[in-house]
Structure formats: C-alpha cells, structure tokens
C-alpha positions in Angstrom: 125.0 76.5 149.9 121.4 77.3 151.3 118.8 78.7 149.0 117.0 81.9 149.9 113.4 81.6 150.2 111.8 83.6 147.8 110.6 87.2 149.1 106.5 86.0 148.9 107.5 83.4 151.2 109.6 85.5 153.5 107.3 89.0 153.6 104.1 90.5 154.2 102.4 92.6 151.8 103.4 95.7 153.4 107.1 94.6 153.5 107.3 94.0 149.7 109.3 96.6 147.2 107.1 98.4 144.4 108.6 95.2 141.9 107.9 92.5 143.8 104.2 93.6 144.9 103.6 94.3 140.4 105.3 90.4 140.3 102.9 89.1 142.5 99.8 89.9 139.4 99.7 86.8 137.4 98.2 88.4 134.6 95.1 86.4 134.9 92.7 89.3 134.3 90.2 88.1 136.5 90.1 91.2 138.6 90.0 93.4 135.3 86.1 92.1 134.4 83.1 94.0 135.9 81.7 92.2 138.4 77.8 93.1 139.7 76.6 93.0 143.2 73.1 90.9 143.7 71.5 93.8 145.9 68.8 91.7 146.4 71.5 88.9 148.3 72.0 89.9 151.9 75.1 88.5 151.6 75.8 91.0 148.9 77.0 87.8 146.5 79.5 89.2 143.6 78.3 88.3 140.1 81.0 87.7 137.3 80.9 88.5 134.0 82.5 87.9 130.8 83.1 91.5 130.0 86.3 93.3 130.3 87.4 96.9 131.8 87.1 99.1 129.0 90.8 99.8 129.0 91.5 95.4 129.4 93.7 94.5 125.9 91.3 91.2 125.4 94.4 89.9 123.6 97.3 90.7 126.2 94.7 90.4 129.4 96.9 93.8 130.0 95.6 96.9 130.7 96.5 99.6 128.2 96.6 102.6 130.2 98.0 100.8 133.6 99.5 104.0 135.1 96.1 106.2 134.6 93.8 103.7 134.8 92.2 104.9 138.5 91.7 108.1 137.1 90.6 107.0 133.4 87.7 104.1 135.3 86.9 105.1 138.7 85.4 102.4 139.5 89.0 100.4 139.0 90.0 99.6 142.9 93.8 100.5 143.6 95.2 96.9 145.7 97.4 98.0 148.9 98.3 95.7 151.5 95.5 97.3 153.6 92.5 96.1 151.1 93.3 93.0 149.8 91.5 91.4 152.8 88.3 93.8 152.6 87.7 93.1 148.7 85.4 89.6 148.1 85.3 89.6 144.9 89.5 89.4 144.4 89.6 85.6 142.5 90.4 82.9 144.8 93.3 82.3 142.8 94.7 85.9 143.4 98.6 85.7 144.6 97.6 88.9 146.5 94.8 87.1 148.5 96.8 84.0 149.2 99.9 86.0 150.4 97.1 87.9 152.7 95.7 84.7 153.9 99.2 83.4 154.4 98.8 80.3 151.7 101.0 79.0 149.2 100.6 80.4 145.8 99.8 77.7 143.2 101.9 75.8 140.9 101.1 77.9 137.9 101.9 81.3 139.2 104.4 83.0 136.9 106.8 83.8 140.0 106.7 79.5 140.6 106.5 78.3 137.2 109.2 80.7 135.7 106.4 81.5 132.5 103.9 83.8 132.1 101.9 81.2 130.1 101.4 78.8 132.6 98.6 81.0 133.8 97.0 80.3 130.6 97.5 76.9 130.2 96.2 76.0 134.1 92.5 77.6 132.8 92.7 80.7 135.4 93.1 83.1 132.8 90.5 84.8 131.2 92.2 85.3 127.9 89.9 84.5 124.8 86.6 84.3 126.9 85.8 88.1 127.5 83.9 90.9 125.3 85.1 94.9 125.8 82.8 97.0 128.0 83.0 99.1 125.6 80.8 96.7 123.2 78.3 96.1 125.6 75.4 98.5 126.8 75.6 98.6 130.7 72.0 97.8 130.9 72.6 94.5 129.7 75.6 93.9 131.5 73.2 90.9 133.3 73.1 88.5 130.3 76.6 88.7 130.3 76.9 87.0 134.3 79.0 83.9 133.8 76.9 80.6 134.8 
C-alpha cells in the first residue's frame, strides 16, 4: 500500500484548504514580535525585537484575539499565498516561506514531528524570551532589538 504524500509536499500555497494553510503556523511566534526597519540601511535591514504584539499570549505564543486581530493592530500583515514571497522579515524558519521557496519544512515542524512542542524544544520559539508591547513605551522599542 503506497503512502500519500502529505498535502505541503504535494500543493502550492494557493492550492491549500483554509485548515491546512492555519496547519502550516508552527506556533513559533516569531512573526508576532515588532520588528523595526533601519531607515538609515539602504537595504532596509529588519530589526528584531524581544517584544510581543500587544494581543501575543507571552505564555501560549497565541494570539488572543486571532479572528480580529487585523482590525484590532493594523500594523498585523494578513499572510496569503500572494505575500509570503514580498515579506523579508517572515523567520527563515517560517513553513510558509519554505513551502514558497519550494524547501522541505524542518524536522521540528508540528505537521512532521506530530507535537506542537517540538517547536519549543528545537530553540525556534520565542516562548519565555519576549515582554508585551503593551509594557514597553514605543520610543524605546530600540533597546529592546535583539543582538
């Protein structure tokens, strides 16, 4: 009996069902910290910091308002098929990005692995390492860019 390969190997982005495109998010909450531009980078290089979205549960690296959360932060960027490509500061590590790219997703993704915690214990999540947005004053968002 021949195994199916599993859909992330088989479709695109824009092929996948509203389930298996939320199944793809490892839950690694990397995309849910603010992130500054260097304006003064002609490259436009993004900056990372250790504070989470505003709505980001620091405990559950979850969002708490997922379903409102565009129109709650508008800054938060909706992923479709058609941006994944555009955004450079998506995580290297994104299954989104990879699928784009056409890469294998690692060994710790979730959909792989077969446990959510594995995304945890590989060091991509950012569970325990962030502060709330809401705790910090945006003018000092810089001290918070990660080294």
């Amino acid at each position: 009996m021949t195994r199916q390969a599993p859909f992330y190997k088989t479709k695109t982005l824009a092929q996948m069902s509203e389930a298996e495109w939320e199944s793809l998010c490892d839950g690694c909450g990397q995309c849910c910290t603010v992130s500054l531009i260097d304006d003064d980078d002609p490259d436009g290089e993004v900056l990372r910091t250790c504070i989470g979205c505003e709505l980001l549960d620091l405990q559950t690296v979850r969002c708490t308002d997922y379903a409102s959360r565009h129109e709650r932060v508008p800054s938060c960027v909706k992923l479709t098929p058609g941006n994944v490509r555009d955004l450079s500061w998506m995580p290297q590590t994104c299954a989104y990005r990879l699928i784009a790219e056409g890469k294998p997703l690692f060994d710790w993704h979730p959909l792989i692995s077969g446990r959510a915690m594995s995304v945890v214990e590989a060091g991509v999540s950012v569970k325990g390492t962030l502060v709330s947005e809401r705790d910090v004053d945006e003018e000092d968002f810089e001290d918070y860019v990660r080294g």
